[in-house]
Backbone as ProteinMPNN parsed JSONL, in Angstrom:
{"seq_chain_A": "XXXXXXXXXXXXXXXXXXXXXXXXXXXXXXXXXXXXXXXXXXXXXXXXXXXXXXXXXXXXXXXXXXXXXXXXXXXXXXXXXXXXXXXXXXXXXXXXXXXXXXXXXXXXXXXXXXXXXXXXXXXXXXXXX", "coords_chain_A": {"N_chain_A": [[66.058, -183.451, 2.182], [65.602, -184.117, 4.994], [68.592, -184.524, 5.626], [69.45, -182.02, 5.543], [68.409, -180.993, 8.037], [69.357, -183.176, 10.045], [72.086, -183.389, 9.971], [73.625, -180.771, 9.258], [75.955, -179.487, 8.354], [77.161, -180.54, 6.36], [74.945, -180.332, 4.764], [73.583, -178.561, 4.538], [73.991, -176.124, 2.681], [72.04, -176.511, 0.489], [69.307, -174.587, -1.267], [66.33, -174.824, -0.34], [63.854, -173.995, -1.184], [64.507, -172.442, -3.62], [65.123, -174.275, -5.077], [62.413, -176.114, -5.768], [61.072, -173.927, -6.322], [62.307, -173.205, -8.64], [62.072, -175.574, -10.244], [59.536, -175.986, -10.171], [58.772, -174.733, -12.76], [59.486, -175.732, -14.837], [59.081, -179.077, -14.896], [59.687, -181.018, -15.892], [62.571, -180.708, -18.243], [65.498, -181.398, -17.137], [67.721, -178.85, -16.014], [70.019, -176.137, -15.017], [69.701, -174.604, -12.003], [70.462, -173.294, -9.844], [73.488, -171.763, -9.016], [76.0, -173.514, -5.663], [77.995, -171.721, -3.963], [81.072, -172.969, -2.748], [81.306, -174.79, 0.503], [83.835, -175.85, 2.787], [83.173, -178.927, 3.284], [81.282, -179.776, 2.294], [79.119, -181.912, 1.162], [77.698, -183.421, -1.73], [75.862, -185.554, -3.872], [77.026, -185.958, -7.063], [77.516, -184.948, -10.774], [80.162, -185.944, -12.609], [82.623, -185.087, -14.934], [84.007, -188.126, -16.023], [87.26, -188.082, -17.083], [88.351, -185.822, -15.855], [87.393, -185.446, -13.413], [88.145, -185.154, -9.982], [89.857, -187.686, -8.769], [88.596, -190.618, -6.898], [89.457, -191.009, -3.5], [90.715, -194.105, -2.3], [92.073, -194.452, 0.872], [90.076, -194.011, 2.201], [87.772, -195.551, 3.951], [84.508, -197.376, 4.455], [82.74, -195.434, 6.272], [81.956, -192.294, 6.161], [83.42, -188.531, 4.905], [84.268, -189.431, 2.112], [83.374, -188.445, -0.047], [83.454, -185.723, 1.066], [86.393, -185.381, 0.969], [87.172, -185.534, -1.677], [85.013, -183.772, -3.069], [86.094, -180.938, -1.812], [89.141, -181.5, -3.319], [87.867, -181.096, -5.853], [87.154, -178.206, -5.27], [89.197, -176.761, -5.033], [90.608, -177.153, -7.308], [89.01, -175.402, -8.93], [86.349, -175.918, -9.325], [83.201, -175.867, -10.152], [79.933, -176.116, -8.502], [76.628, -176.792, -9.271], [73.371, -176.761, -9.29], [70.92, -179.174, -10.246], [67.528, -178.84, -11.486], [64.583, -180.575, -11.197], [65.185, -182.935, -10.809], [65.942, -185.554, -8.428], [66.97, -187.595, -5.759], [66.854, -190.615, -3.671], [67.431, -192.005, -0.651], [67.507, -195.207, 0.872], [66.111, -195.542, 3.604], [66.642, -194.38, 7.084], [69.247, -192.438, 8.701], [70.729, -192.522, 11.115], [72.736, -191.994, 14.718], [75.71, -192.517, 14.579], [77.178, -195.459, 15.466], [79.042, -197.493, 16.835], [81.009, -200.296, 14.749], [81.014, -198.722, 12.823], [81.359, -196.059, 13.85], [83.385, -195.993, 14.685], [84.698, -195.943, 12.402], [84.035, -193.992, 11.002], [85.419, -191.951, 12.703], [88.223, -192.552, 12.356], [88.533, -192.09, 9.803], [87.612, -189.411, 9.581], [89.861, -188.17, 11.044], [91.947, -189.236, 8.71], [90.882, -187.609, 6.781], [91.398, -184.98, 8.111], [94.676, -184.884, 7.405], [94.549, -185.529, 4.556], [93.812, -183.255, 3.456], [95.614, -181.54, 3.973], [97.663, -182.606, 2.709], [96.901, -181.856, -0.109], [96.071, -179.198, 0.276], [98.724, -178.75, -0.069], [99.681, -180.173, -2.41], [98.579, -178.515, -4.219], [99.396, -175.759, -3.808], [101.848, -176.203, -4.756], [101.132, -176.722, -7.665], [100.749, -174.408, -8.625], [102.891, -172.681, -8.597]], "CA_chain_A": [[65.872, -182.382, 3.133], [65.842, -184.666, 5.678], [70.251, -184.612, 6.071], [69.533, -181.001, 5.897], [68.239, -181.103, 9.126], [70.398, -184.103, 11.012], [73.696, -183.077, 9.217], [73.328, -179.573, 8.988], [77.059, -178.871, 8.6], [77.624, -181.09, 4.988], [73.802, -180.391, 3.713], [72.907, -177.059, 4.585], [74.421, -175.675, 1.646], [71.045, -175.89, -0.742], [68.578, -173.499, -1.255], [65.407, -175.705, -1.349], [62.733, -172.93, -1.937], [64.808, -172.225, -5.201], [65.018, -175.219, -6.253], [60.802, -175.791, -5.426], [60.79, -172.608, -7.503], [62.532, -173.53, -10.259], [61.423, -176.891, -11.017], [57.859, -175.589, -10.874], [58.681, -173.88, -13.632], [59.322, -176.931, -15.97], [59.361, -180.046, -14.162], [59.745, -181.948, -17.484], [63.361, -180.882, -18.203], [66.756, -181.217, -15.768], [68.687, -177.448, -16.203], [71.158, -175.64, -14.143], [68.321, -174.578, -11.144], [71.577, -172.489, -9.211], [74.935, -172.639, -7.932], [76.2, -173.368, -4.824], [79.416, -171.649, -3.38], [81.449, -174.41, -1.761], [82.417, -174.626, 1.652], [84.703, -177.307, 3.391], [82.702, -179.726, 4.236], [79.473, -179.746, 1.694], [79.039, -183.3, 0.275], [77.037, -183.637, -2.639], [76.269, -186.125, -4.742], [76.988, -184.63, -7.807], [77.695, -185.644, -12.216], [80.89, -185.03, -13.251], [83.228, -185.845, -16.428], [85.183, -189.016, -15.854], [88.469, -187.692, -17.628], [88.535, -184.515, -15.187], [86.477, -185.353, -12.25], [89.183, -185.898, -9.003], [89.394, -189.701, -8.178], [88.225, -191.018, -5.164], [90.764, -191.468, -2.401], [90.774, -195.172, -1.324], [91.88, -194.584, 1.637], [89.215, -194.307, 2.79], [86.818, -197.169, 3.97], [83.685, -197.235, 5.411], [81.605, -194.333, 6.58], [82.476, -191.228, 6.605], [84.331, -188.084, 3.987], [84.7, -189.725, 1.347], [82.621, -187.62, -0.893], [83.949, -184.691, 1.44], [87.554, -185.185, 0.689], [86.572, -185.991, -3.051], [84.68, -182.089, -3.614], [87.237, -180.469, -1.405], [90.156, -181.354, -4.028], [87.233, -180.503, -6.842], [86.956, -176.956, -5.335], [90.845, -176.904, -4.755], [90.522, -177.134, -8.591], [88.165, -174.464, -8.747], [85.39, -176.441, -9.84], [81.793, -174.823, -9.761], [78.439, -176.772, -8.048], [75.578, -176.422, -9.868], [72.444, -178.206, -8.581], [70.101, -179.266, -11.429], [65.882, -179.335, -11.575], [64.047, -181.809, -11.419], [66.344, -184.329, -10.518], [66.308, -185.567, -7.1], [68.241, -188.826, -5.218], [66.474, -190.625, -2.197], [67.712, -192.169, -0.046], [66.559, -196.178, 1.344], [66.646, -195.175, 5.429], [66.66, -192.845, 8.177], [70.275, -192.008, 9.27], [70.821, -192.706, 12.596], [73.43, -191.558, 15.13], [76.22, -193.443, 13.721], [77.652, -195.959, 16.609], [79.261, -199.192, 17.004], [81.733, -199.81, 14.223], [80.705, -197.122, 12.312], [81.605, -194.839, 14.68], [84.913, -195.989, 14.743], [85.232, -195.65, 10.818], [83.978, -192.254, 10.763], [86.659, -191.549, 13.759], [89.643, -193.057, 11.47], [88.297, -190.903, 8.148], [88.106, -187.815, 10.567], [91.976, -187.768, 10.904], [92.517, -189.075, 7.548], [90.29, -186.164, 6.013], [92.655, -184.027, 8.365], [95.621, -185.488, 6.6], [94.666, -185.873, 3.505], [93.296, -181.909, 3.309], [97.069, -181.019, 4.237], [98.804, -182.944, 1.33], [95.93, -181.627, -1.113], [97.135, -177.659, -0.372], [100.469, -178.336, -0.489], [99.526, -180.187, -3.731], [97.736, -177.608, -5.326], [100.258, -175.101, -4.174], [103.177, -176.331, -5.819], [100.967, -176.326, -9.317], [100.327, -172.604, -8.707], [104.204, -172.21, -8.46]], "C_chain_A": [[66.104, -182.869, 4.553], [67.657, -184.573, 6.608], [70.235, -183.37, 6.495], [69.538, -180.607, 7.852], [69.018, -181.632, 10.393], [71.845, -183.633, 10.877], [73.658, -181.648, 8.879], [75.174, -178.656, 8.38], [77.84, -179.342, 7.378], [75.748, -180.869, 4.247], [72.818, -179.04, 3.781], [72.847, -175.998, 3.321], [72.705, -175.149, 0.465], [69.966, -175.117, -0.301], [67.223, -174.457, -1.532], [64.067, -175.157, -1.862], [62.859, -172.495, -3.084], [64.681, -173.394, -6.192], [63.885, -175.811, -6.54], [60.604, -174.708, -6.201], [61.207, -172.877, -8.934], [62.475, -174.733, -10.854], [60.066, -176.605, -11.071], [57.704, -174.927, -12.082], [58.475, -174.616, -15.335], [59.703, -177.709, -15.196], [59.935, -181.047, -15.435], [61.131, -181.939, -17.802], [64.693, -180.302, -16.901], [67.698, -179.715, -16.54], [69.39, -177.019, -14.755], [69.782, -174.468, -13.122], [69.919, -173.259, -10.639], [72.863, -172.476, -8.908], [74.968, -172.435, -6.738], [77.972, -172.953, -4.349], [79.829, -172.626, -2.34], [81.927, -173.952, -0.59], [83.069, -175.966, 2.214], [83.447, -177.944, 4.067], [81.237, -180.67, 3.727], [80.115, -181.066, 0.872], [78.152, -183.424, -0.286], [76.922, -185.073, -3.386], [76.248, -185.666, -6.259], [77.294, -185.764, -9.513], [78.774, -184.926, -12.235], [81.554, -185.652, -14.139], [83.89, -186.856, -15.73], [87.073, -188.628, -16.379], [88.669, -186.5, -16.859], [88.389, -185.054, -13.508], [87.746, -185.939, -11.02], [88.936, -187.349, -8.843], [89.451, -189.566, -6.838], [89.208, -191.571, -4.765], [90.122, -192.633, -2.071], [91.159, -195.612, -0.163], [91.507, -194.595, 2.613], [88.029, -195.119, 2.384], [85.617, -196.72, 4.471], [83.028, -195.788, 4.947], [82.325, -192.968, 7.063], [84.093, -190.307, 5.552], [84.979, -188.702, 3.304], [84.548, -188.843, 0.334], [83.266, -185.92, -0.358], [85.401, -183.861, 0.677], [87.856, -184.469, -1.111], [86.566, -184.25, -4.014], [85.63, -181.204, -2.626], [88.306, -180.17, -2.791], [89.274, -180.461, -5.251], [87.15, -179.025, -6.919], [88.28, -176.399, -5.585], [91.403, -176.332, -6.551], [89.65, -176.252, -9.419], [86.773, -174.775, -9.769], [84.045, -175.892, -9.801], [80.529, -176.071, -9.352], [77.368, -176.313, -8.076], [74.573, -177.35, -9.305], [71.116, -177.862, -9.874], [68.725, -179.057, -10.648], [65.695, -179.773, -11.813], [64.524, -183.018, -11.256], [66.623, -184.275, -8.709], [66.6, -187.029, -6.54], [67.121, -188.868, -3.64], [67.263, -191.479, -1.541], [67.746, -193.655, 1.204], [67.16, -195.938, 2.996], [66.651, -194.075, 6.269], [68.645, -193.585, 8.956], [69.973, -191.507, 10.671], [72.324, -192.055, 13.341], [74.763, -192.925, 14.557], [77.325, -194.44, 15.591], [78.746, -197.082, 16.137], [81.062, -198.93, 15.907], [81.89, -198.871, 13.264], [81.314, -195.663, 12.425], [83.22, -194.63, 14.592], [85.271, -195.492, 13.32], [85.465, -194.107, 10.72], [85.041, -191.633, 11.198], [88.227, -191.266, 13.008], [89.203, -192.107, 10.225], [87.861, -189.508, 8.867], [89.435, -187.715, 10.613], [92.617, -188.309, 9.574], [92.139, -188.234, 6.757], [91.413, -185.037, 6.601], [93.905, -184.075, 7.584], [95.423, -185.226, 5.424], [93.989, -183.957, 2.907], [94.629, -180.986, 3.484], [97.706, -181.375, 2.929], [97.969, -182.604, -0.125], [96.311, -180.099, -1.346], [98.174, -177.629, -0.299], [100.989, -179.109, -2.089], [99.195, -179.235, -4.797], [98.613, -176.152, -5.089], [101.257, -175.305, -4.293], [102.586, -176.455, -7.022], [100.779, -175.45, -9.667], [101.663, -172.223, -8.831], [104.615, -171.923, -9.841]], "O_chain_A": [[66.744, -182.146, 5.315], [67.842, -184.563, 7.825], [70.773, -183.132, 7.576], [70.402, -180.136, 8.592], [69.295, -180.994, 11.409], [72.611, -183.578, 11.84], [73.677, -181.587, 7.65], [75.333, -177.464, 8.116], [78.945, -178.852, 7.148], [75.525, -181.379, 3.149], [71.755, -178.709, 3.256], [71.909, -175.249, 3.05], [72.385, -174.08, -0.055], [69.696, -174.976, 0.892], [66.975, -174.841, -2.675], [63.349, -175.68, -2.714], [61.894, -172.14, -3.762], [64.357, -173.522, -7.373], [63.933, -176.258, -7.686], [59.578, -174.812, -6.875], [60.604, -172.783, -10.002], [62.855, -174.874, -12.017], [59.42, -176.992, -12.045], [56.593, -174.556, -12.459], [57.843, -174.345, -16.356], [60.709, -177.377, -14.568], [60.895, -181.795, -15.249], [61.522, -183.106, -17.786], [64.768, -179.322, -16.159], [68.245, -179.831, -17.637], [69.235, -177.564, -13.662], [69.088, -173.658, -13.738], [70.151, -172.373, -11.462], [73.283, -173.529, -8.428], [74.308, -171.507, -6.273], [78.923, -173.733, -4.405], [79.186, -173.011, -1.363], [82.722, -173.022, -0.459], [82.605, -177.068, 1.92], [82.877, -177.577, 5.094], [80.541, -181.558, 4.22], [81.156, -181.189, 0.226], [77.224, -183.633, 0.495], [77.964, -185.724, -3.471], [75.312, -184.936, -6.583], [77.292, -186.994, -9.481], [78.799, -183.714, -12.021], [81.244, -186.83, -14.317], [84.433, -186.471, -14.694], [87.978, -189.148, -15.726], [89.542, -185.895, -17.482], [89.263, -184.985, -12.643], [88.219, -187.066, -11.17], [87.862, -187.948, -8.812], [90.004, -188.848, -6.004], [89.848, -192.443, -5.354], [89.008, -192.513, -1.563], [90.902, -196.763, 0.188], [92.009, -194.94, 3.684], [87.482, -195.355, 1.306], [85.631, -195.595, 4.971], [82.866, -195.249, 3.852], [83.023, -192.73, 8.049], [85.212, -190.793, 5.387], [86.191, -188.785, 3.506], [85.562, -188.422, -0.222], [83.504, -185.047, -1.193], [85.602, -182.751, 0.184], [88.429, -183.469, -1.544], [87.285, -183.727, -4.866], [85.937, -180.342, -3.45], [88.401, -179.054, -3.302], [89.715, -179.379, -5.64], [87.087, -178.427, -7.993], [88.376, -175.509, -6.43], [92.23, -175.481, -6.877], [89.62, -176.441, -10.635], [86.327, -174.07, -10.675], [84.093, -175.105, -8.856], [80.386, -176.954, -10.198], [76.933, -175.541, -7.221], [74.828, -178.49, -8.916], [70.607, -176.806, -10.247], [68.69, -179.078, -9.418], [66.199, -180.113, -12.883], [64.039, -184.056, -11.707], [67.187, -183.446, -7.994], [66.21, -187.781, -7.433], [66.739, -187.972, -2.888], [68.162, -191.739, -2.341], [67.98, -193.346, 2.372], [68.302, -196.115, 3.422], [66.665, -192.898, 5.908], [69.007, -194.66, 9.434], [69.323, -190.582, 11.159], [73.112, -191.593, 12.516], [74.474, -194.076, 14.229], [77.928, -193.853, 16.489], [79.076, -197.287, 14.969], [81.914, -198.052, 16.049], [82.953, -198.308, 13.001], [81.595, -194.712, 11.696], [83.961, -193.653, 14.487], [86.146, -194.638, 13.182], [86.418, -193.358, 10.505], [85.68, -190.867, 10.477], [89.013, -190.319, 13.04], [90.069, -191.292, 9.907], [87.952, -188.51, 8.153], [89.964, -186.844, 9.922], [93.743, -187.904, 9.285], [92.94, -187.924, 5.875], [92.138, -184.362, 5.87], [94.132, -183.004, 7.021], [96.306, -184.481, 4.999], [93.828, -183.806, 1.696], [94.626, -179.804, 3.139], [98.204, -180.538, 2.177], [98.398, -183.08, -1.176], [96.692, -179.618, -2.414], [98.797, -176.576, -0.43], [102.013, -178.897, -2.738], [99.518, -179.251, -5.985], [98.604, -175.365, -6.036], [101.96, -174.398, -3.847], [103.452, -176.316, -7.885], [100.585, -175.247, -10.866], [101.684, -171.092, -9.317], [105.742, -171.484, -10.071]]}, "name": "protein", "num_of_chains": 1, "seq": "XXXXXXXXXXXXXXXXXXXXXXXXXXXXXXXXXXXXXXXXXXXXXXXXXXXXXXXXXXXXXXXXXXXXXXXXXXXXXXXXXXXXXXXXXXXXXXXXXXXXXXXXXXXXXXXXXXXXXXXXXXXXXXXXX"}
């Protein structure tokens, strides 16, 4: 909840009163709690098949849209994001303003996310052709 807050623009996306609702319901087993309609930009960490699931772009390093780029192509593919119950991911740290070389990374995977979000719909529309 925490990213929710700092990052509001890749973690806004969940609903966390639903999902507080529907894990009270059975905390005991993980089920399909809701979906989330995707928008550019929502980074999850998420389960998906290995034989389907897009591969991760290596070119990108460091900090910053990797995971972006990643569910981008997944939606591209018209993938659906389901967010389970009872299952939750922490986190070791408080996310800080990101500086130094960091900053720079993020900078360089900001214009390669631009890039690489260009050759992704002109991928996906030539398999619609």
């Amino acid at each position: 909840m925490f990213h929710a807050w700092c990052t509001e623009w890749c973690y806004s996306f969940y609903n966390y009163e639903k999902w507080f609702e529907e894990t009270s319901k059975n905390s005991e087993i993980a089920r399909v709690g809701y979906e989330i309609k995707y928008k550019l930009s929502f980074e999850p960490y998420y389960i998906g098949r290995t034989n389907s699931t897009p591969f991760y772009d290596t070119r990108f390093q460091g900090y910053g849209y990797n995971k972006v780029i990643q569910c981008y192509e997944a939606a591209l593919q018209n993938y659906s994001f389901k967010v389970l119950t009872s299952v939750w991911l922490t986190h070791d740290g408080i996310k800080n303003e990101t500086t130094g070389s960091g900053a720079d990374q993020q900078a360089f995977n900001q214009k390669l996310f631009n890039l690489a979000k260009k050759e992704l719909k002109s991928k996906y529309a030539l398999l619609k052709l």
